[in-house]
N, C-alpha and C positions, 0 to 999 in steps of 0.2 A: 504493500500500500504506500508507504514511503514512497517508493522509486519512483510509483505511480505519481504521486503528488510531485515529485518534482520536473517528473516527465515534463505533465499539465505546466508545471510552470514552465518551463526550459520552453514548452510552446508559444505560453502565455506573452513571453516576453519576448519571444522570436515573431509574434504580428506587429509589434511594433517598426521594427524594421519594413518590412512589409508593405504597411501600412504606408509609412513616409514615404520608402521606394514609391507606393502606386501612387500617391498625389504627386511627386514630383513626376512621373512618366504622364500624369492626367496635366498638369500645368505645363510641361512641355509641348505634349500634343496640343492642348490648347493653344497656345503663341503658335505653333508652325500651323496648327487650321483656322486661324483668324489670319495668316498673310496668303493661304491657300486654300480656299475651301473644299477644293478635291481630297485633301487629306481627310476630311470629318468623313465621307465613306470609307474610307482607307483604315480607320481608328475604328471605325465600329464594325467593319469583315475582320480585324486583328482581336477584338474583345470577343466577339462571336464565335471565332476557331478557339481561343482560349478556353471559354466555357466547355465545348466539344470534347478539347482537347485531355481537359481536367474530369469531364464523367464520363469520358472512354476511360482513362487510365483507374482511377478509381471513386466511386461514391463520396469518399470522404473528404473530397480534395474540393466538392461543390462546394461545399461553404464556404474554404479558402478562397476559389477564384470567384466565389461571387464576394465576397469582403475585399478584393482588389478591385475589380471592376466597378463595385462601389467606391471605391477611394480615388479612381481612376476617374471617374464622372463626377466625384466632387473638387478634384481642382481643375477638370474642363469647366464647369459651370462658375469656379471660381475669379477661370480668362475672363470667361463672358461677363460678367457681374463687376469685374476691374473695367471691363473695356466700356461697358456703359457707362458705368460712374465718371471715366472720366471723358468721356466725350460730353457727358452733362456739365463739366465745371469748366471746356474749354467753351460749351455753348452759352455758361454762362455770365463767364468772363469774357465771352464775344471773340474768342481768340480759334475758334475754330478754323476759319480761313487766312492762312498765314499769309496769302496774296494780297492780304487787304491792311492797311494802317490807320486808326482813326487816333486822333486827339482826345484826349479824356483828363479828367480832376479825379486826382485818386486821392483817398486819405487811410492809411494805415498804421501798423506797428513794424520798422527795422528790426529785422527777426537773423540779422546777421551782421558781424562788423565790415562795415565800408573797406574796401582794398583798391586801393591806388596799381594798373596794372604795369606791367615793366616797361613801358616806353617811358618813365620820369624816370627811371632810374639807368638808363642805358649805359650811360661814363659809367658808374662806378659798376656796372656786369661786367662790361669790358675790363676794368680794370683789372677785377680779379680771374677775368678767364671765363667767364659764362657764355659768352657771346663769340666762342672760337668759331661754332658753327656756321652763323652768320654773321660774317668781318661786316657786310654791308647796314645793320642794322643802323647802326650809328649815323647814318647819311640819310636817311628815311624819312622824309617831313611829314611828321604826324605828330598828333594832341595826344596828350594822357588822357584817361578817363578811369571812374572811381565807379566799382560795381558794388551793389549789396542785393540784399533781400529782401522783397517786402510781401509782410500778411496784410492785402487788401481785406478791409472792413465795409467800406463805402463807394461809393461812384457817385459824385458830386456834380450836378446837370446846371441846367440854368431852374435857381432854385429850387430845385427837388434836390432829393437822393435815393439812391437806392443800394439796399445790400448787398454784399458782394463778397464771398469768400472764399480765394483762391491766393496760392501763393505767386508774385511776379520777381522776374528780374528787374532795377532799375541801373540803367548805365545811365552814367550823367558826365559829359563832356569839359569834366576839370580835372584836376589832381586832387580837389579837397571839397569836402561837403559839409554843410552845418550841422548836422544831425551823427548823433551814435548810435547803438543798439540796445533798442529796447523802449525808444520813443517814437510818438506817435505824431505821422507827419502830413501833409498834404503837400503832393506834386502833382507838376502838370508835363504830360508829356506824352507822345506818338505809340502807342501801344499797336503790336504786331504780334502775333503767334508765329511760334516756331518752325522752321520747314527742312525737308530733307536734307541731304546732301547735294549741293550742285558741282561735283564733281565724283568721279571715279577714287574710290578710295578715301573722301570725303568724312569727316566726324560726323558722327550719327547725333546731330542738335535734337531731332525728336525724341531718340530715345535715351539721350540724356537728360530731357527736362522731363520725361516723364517720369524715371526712376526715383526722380529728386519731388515730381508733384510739381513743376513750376510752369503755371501756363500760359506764361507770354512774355513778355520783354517791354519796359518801356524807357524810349530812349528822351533822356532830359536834358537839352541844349545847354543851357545853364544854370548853374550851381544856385542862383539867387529864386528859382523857379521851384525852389523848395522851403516851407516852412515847416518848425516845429510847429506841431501842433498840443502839446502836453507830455506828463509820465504817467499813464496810466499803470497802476499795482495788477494785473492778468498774469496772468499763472505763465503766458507765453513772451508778456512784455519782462518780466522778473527772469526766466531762463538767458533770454536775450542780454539783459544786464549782468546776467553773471559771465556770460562767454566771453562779453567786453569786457569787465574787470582781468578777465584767466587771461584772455588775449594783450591786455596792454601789461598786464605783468609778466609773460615772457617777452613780450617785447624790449621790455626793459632790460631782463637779463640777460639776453642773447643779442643786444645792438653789435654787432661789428661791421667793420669795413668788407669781412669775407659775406657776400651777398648769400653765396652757395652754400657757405655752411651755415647761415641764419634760416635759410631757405628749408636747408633738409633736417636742422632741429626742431622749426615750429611743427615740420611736417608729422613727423613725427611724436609728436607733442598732442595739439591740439588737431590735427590734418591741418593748419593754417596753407594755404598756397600762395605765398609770401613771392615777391620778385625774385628768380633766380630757380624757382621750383622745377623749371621745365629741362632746363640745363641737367639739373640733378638726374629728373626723373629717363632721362634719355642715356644718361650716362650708366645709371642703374639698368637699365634694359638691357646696354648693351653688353652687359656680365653676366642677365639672366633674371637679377636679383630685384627686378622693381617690384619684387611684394613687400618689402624691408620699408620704403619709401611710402605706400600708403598704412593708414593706421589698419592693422589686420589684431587678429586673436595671438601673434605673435607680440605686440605691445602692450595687450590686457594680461600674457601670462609671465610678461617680464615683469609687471608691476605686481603681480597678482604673487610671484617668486618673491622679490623684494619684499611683500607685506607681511606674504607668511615665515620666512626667514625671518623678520625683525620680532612677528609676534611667539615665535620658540621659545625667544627665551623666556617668556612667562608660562610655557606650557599650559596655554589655553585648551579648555574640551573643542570638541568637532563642531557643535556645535556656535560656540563661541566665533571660531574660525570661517564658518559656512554666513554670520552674520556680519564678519568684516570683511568678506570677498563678497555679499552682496551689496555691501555699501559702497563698497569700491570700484562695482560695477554704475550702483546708480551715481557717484560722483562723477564716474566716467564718459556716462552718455551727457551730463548734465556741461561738460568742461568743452568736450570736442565738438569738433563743425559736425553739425548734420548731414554727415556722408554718408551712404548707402553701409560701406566694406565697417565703417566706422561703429556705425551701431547695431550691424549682423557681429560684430566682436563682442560687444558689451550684451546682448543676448544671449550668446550661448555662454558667457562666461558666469552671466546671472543666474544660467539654468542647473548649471552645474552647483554654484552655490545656494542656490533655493533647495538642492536634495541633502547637504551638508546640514542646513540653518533646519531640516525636515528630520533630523535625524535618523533618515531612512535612508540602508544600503542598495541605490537602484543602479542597475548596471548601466555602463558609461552607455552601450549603445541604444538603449531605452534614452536617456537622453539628449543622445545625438538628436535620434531619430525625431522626439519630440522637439527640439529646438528646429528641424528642417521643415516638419511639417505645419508650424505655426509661422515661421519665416513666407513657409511660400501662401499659407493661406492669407496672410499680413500683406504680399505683395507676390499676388501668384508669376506674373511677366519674368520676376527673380529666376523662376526656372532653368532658363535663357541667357542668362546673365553668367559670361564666365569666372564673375569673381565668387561667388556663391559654389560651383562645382569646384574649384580650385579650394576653397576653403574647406570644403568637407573632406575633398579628396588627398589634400593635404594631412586632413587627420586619419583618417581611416589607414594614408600611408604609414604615418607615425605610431598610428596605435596598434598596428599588424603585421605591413610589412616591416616595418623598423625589429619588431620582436620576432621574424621572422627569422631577419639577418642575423639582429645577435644572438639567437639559438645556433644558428650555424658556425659562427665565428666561436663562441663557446665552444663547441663541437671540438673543432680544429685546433685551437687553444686553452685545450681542457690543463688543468695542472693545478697543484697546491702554489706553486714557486709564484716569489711574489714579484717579478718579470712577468708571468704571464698573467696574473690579477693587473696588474697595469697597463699592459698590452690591452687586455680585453676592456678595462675602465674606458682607454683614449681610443678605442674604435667605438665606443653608445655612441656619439657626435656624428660619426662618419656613418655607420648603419642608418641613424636616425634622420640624416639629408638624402642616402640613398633610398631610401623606402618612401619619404615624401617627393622626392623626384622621378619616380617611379609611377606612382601612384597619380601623379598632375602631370604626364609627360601627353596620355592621351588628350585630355582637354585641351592642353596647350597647342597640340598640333592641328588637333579639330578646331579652333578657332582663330587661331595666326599662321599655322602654317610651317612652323619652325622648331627647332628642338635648341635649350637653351644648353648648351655644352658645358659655358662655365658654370652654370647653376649651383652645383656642388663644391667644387673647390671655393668659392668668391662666399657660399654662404658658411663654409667651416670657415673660410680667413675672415670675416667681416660680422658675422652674429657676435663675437664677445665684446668689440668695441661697440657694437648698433645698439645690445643691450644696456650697457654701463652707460651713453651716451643720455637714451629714454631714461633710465634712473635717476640722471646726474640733471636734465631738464627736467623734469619732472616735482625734483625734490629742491632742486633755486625757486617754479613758481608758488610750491606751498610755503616757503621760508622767504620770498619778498616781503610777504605785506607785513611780517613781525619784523624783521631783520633783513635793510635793505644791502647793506654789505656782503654779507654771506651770501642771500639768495643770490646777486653780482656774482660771486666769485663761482660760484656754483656753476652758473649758467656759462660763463668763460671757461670753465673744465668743459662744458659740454661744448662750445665751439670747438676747442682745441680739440677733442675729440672725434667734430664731424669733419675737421679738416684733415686729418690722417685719413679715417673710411674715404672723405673725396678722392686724397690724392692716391691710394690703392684701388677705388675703382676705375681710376683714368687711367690707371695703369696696366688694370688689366682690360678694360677693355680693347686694348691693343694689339692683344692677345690672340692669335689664330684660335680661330671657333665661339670669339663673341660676333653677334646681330649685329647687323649693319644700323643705322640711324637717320631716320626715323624706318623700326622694324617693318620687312616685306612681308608681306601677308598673300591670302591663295589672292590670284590673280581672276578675274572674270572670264566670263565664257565669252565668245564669241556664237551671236545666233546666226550672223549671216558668212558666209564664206565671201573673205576678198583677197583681190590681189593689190590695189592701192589703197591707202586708206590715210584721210587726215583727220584729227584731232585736236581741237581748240578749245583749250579748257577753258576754266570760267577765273580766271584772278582779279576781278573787279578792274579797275582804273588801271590796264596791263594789258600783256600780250604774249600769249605762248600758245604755240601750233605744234605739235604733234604730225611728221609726213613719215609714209612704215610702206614700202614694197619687197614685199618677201622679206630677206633677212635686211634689208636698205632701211635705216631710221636716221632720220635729220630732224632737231628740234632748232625752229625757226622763233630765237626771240623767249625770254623768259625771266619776267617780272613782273611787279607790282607797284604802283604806289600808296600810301599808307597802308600796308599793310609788312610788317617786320616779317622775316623766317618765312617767307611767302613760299621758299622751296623747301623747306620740312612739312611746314601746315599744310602745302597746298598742291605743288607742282610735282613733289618726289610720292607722296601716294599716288597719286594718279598715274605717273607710270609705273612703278611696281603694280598698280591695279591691273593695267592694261599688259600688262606683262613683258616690259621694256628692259633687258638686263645690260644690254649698251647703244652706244648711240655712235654713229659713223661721224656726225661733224654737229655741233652746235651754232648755228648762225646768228649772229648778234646785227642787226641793223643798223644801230646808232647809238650814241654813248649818252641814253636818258635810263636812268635805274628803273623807268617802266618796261623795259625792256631788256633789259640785263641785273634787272635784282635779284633774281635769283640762283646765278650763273657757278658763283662760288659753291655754295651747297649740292649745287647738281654733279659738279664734275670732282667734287669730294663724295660720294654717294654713286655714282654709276661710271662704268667705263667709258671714255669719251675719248675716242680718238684724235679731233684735231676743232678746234675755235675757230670760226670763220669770222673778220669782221672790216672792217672799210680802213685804210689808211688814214683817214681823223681821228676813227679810235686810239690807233697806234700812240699818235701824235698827241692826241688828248691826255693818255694815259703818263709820255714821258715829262709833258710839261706841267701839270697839274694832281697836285699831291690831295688826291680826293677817293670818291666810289669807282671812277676808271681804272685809276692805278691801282688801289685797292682790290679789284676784281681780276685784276693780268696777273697783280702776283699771285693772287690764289690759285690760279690757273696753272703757272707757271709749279709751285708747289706741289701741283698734283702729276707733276710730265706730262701734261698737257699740251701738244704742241699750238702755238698760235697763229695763223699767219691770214695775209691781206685779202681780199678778192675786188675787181675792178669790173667793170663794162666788159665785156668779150671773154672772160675769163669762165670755162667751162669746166667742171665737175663731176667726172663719172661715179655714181656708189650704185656698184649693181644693177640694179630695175630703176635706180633713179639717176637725172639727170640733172642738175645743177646751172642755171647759165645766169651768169651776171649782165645785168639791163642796164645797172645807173649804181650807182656815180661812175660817170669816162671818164674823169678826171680831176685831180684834187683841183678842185675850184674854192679857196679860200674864202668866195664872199659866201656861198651854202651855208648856213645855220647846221645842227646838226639835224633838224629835222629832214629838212631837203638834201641832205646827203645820203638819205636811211639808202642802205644796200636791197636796191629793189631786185627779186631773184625770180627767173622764170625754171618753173620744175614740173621737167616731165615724163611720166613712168604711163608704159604701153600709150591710150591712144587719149587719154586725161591729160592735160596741161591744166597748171596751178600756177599764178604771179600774185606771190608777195611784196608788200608797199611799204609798209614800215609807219613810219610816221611824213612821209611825204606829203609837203603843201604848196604853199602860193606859188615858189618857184621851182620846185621840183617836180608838180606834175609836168606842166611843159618841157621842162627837159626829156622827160622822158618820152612824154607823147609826140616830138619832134626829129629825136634822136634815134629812139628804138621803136618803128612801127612792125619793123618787121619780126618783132618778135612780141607784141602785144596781139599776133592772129591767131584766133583759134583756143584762146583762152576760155576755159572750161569753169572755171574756179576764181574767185577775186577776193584778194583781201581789201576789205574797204579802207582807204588811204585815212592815216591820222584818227586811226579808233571811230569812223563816220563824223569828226569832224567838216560842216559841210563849207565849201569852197568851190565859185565858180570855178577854179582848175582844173580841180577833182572831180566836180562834177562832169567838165569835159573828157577827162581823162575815162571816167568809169564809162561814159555814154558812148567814145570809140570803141572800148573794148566790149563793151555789151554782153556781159558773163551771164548765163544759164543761174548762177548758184551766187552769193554773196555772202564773205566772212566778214562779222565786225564783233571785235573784242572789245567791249568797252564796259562803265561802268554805269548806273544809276543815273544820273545827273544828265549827262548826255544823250541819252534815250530817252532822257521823259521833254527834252528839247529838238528831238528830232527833226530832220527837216529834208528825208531823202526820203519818200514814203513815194511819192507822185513817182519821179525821175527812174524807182527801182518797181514800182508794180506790174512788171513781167519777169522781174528774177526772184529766185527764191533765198531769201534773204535769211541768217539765222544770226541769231544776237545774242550776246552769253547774260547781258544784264535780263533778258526778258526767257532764254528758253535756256538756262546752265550752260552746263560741258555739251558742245556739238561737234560729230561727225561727220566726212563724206567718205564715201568706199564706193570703189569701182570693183562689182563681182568677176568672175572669168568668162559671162557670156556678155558681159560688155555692158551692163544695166547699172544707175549709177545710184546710190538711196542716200539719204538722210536721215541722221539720229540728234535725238535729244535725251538725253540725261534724266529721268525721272527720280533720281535719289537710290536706286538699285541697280536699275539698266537701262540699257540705250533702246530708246523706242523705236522703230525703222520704220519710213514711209518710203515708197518706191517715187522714182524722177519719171518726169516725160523723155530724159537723154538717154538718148541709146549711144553706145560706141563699138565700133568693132570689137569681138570678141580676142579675150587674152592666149595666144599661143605658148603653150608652158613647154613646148620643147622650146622656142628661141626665146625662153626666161631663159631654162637651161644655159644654152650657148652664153650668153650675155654675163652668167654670173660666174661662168667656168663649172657648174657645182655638176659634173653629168656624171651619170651611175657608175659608180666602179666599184672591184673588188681587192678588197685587202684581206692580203695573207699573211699572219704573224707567229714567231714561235712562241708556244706553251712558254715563256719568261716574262713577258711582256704583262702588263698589266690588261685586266678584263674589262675595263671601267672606260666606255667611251660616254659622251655627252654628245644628244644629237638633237635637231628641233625636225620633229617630224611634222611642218606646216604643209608640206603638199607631199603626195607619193605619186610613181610613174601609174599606177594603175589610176589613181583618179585625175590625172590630167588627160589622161588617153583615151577616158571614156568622159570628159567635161563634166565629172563633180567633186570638183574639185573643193575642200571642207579643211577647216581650220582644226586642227586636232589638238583643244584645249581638255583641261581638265574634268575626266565626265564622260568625254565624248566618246562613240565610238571608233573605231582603226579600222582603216580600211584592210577589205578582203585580202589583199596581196600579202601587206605587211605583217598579219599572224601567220602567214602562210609561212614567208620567210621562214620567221623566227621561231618555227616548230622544226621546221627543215634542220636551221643553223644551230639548235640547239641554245637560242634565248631566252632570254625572261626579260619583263617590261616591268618597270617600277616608277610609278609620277612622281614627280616633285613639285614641291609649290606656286612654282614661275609658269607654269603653259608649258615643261619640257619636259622632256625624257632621258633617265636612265638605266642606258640599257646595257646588263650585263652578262658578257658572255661566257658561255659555258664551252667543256671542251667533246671533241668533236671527235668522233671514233669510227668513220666511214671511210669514202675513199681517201688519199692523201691529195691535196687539193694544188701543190705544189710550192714555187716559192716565188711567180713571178705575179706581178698586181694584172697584164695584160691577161692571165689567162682566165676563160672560160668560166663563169661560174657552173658547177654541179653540187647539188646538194646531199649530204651526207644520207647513208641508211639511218632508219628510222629505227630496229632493231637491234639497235645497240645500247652500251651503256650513257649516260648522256649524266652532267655534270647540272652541281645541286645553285638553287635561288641564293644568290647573296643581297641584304638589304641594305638601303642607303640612310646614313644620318646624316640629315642636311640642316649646313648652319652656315648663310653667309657663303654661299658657295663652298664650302667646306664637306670634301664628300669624304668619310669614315666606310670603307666597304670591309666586309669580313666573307669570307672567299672560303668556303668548302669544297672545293672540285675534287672529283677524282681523275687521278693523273695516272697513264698508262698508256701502252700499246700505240706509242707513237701518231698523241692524239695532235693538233694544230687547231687553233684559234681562227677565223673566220668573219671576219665583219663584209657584211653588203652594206653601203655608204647612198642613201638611197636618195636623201638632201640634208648635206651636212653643213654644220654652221662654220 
């Protein structure tokens, strides 16, 4: 009866797991069939066989899978019940239509402290090093501006009001604002909801403000457009006052001149994202380690260490102990920012201490499981949410695979000697990073794409100082308000301390097998198959073109104004989106930082062959000590080679053709506008010209000079961002393009004045339709895309053109089929971009073989023959590793014959790739024998 009875429970407390499993697999299915409805059939034929499944196998097992399917249907109904709720507070905060901005009188409670963002503070980033990434930031004519939060109360009309309770953002265009947190204010200001991403690769703005609850933005011109309004005593206005007090008292103890290491104390601390945080958090990525960087369940249990350590020595009951780790949990939620990761920490750590303070022994994964499954019923979307899987997965590592290891390590270093008790102490650390690295390596690659190599080494060298650092802030803010010296000196041990972690993480990110910055992630699919394709992202008041013909990529132009890091934030996701690993030539048109702002960061981040730019640049950059020369040396930095292109000056890359229009000649009186390096480009039977920033006297040059190469232009970029100018207009009205590029910003779109002149071409504008496309497919049909926040919408053209001949791509690019023979020494590991194979050129279907997709017939064919295996990688490629080959001997010269081996032989084993940063790890089981040889068919190689 006994056994019995604990059977029952050994069950009892195994539905708990269960349980939370199934609402977490119900609130997951939820989020994927609110973005796809097809899935809700798909989830309920998967519940249906389940049931089947469970009373074919046995009777007993119905109640179990009906208590899952029940738990599986109550966080679907959860999605739904989130997804209404708040599509009512965006309706009733009017913020539903993010296309729309209206002017409103808000009156609320600052429910956050005001933050000045890092454009005030740029000198002293650079000073300390924060700003290596972008040298250019510094040259960037933009205004500070000071963000906080506000819980709207009211909506103040022409004398009325009406209720209104929702949280907004308020951005207000100064560096200082009258108001703190916790007072109650009235402002006036252009309120807008949230909207996608308008680029590839883009930060996900909606579902950031949704996790956070914040549904809209309102932007306040000036700082004096704000009154206090009162201090109201609210249970939400009092929390608000206390964060500002916690907040200005590390302020105080942590002021120094090191930006970065103030940055990643407060972060740490409070979550503060103080000026300098983003330097940090990049540098932390690129070791692996940016969970160290947000407040996680790692800085509630260093504190939670620290308190029960100090409380030993009075050998307090369990109880006693389970009441001061839940008050240290509620101290905790009440100190730090209202962050998602922030307060899923103080949750489970409160959970754990409420069964202490209960003085009941409940097992850790009861729990768990209860803390996961009130998390997602509190915010089922969390599902989804990779910091939430990383966080449990993290534990579950620690608490299983960690005792896994060091069962095993035990094992091996069994012994009384007290060598091997010390051995086996200083591997827990090392067991206990590989079991939670282990254990998060799946999530991580399912949602970035990447495997963090140093992850392990960077969190055994850098946990002891990260921890002592939290201790050492932590215990300056509770010791300011008594003793302001101490808590100072306090907080100065902890600078000193974030500046060592800094300068070991720079250091090692350096390191073969750290992530590149800003990390690549999976790459987009391609829905239509092309042979030409351009790309015009959206950078506001800027300009960058994207041109890709087969393996041929030329970025024409790449920056921004006001906008700082414009090629971390903006321009480098989007080509790791689009799946861009180097670039044959970057062409710069003229020396205005809207067009070369981002140029540095790019060619620090992707392979760039060679810098194309006009001889003013040259000349610009040796005479004038500014963002020119600033941007050649970084170039120059990176072996980059630099050089000129003039009038007549032609460019072959592959499928693409390059030809210089303008400037013929350094003509000294040109502005640098009218100098912009106008480029005609043109791949199969599409011609593209590029204009740059050309005006009053540049179009005429050009339209005088080069007519014979303004025929037959396909594609146009609108001269000077559609700045309009009889010139230009002349200019565009000769050439008479089908298709019209203009990158511009806001302002000039809402001034438009080419609508008449262009209403027979199809015109696409990044300030009104995002990131746009053009692609030319292989039967010659030319379409258009527009950027919806996920992917590119495609609408087909009335232009037809000749159909693309992929045997004389072939010819043109050199790349025609051959076979290589190598001996069994040589390494197995080739990298190949399989975008077109000879069988679907041959038969005209020709298909982009992205991630996902299927491989044409031929090429399994191949690789059953050859004795292959195919393994993706994150970028749109393949690799593919060979096995060895035990058929006929194929011989040793590359001209001969392809024959494919028998098939009834021994055939050599799958090796898998770890990919970091181009970093490829292969481990290679073959079997070696019988005078086997290696074999690659080379079908289009890069």
């Amino acid at each position: 009866m006994p056994g019995r009875r604990g059977d029952g429970r050994v069950r009892r407390v195994a539905l708990f797991p269960i349980a939370a499993s199934a609402i977490f697999c119900g609130c997951w299915g939820g989020v994927l069939a609110s973005t796809d409805p097809a899935l809700i059939a798909s989830i309920a034929l998967a519940a249906a066989i389940v049931v089947l499944a469970c009373a074919a196998v046995s009777r007993r097992l119905i109640g179990l899978s009906a208590l899952v399917l029940l738990c599986m249907l109550g966080g679907w109904l959860a999605v739904l019940q989130d997804d209404a709720a708040w599509e009512r507070v965006l309706i009733r905060c009017g913020t539903s239509d993010h296309t729309q901005r209206r002017l409103v009188f808000l009156e609320g409670i600052v429910a956050s402290v005001p933050r000045t963002d890092e454009r005030a503070f740029r000198d002293a980033l650079s000073r300390c090093g924060a700003l290596d990434e972008d040298v250019l930031a510094r040259f960037v004519p933009s205004e500070a501006s000071t963000r906080f939060l506000l819980q709207v109360e009211q909506s103040i009309g022409e004398g009325t009001s009406s209720p209104v309770d929702a949280l907004v953002q308020v951005v207000v265009s100064a560096d200082a604002v009258p108001c703190t947190a916790g007072e109650r204010i009235r402002v006036h200001g252009w309120l807008r909801g949230f909207g996608p991403s308008r680029n590839p690769g883009g930060f996900d703005m909606v579902g950031w403000a949704r996790d956070r609850r914040i549904a809209g933005s309102v932007h306040v011109e000036r700082a004096d457009l704000i009154r206090v309004a009162g201090h109201p005593n609210t249970m939400g206005a009092l929390v608000a006052r206390w964060r500002g007090a916690v907040d200005a008292s590390l302020q105080r103890v942590i002021a120094s001149e090191h930006l970065d290491a103030s940055a990643l104390v407060a972060a740490s601390t409070t979550g503060a994202a103080l000026p300098g945080l983003r330097h940090v958090a990049r540098t932390f990525a690129a070791c692996g380690i940016q969970h160290l960087v947000a407040i996680s369940g790692f800085n509630f249990a260093v504190l939670s260490g620290a308190l029960l350590g100090c409380l030993g020595i009075l050998r307090p009951s369990s109880r006693l102990m389970g009441a001061a780790l839940l008050g240290l949990a509620a101290l905790f939620v009440l100190s730090i920012e209202p962050e998602v990761s922030s307060l899923r920490a103080a949750w489970m750590g409160g959970s754990v201490a409420l069964t202490h303070v209960a003085g009941r022994r409940v097992p850790f994964s009861v729990v768990l499981s209860i803390s996961l499954a009130m998390l997602l019923l509190a915010d089922p979307r969390s599902a989804h949410d990779p910091g939430l899987q990383l966080s449990f997965a993290a534990i579950l590592g620690l608490r299983s695979g960690a005792s896994l290891l060091q069962q095993w390590v035990d094992s091996l270093l069994h012994g009384p000697h007290v060598a091997m008790v010390l051995l086996r102490r200083s591997l827990q650390p090392l067991c206990a990073a590989v079991g939670a690295w282990f254990a998060t390596l799946p999530v991580i690659w399912m949602h970035f794409g990447s495997v963090p190599l140093l992850c392990i080494p960077c969190t055994l060298l850098l946990s002891p100082a990260f921890a002592l650092m939290v201790i050492l802030a932590n215990a300056a803010v509770a010791l300011d308000p008594i003793w302001r010296w101490g808590g100072g000196a306090m907080g100065q041990l902890a600078i000193l301390d974030a500046r060592l972690v800094m300068l070991v993480a720079r250091e090692t990110a350096q390191w073969p097998g750290a992530l590149p910055s800003p990390a690549r992630g999976w790459a987009i699919e391609d829905e239509v198959a092309w042979h030409f394709r351009i790309d015009m992202l959206d950078v506001g008041n800027g300009s960058c073109h994207l041109i890709r013909c087969g393996d041929s990529c030329v970025l024409y132009d790449c920056g921004s104004l006001g906008a700082s890091s414009v090629g971390s934030r903006t321009v480098l996701p989007a080509l790791f989106a689009l799946g861009v690993e180097r670039i044959d030539c970057v062409v710069i048109s003229h020396p205005n930082l809207d067009h070369f702002g981002a140029l540095p960061e790019v060619v620090n981040a992707i392979d760039v062959k060679e810098v194309i730019v006009t001889n003013a640049f040259l000349r610009w950059a040796e005479r004038d000590d500014g963002p020119v020369a600033a941007a050649v040396e970084a170039v120059g930095r990176s072996n980059t080679l630099v050089r000129s292109m003039r009038a007549g000056d032609v460019l072959s890359l592959g499928g693409l053709t390059l030809s210089a229009v303008h400037p013929s000649s350094d003509d000294p009186a040109l502005d640098a506008n009218d100098g912009s390096l106008v480029v005609r480009i043109d791949a199969a039977a599409l011609s593209l010209l590029m204009t740059g920033d050309l005006a009053r006297r540049g179009c005429p040059l050009v339209l005088s000079s080069g007519k014979a190469m303004l025929e037959g232009i396909h594609v146009l970029e609108l001269p000077h961002h559609g700045s309009f100018q009889p010139a230009a207009a002349a200019l565009v009205e000769h050439i008479d393009a089908p298709i019209i590029l203009q990158s511009t910003g806001q302002q000039r779109w809402l001034n438009d004045r080419w609508e008449q002149l262009l209403s027979r071409a199809q015109r696409m504008v990044t300030a009104r339709d995002s990131a746009c496309a053009v692609l030319l497919d292989h039967s010659g049909a030319v379409h258009t895309g527009q950027w919806n926040g996920t992917r590119y919408e495609w609408r087909s053209t009335s232009l037809r053109l000749p159909s693309v001949d992929c045997s004389t791509r072939l010819d043109e690019q050199g790349a025609r089929e051959d076979d290589r023979v190598s001996d069994w020494s040589v390494s197995a590991l080739f990298d190949f971009d399989f975008e077109h194979t000879l069988d679907d050129w041959q038969g005209d279907r020709a298909s982009r073989i992205a991630r996902g997709h299927r491989l044409p017939k031929q090429f399994p064919f191949a690789l059953t023959e050859n004795q292959y295996d195919i393994a993706p990688s994150p970028h749109g490629l393949r690799n593919l590793c060979g096995g060895r080959e035990c058929g006929e001997p194929l011989g040793d010269f590359v001209d001969e014959p392809y024959r494919p081996p028998k098939r009834d032989r021994c055939r050599g084993k799958w090796c898998s790739p770890c990919i970091s940063h181009g970093w490829w790890l292969t481990v290679h089981a073959w079997q070696r024998g019988g005078g086997g040889r290696l074999h690659a068919r080379r079908l289009h190689g890069k």
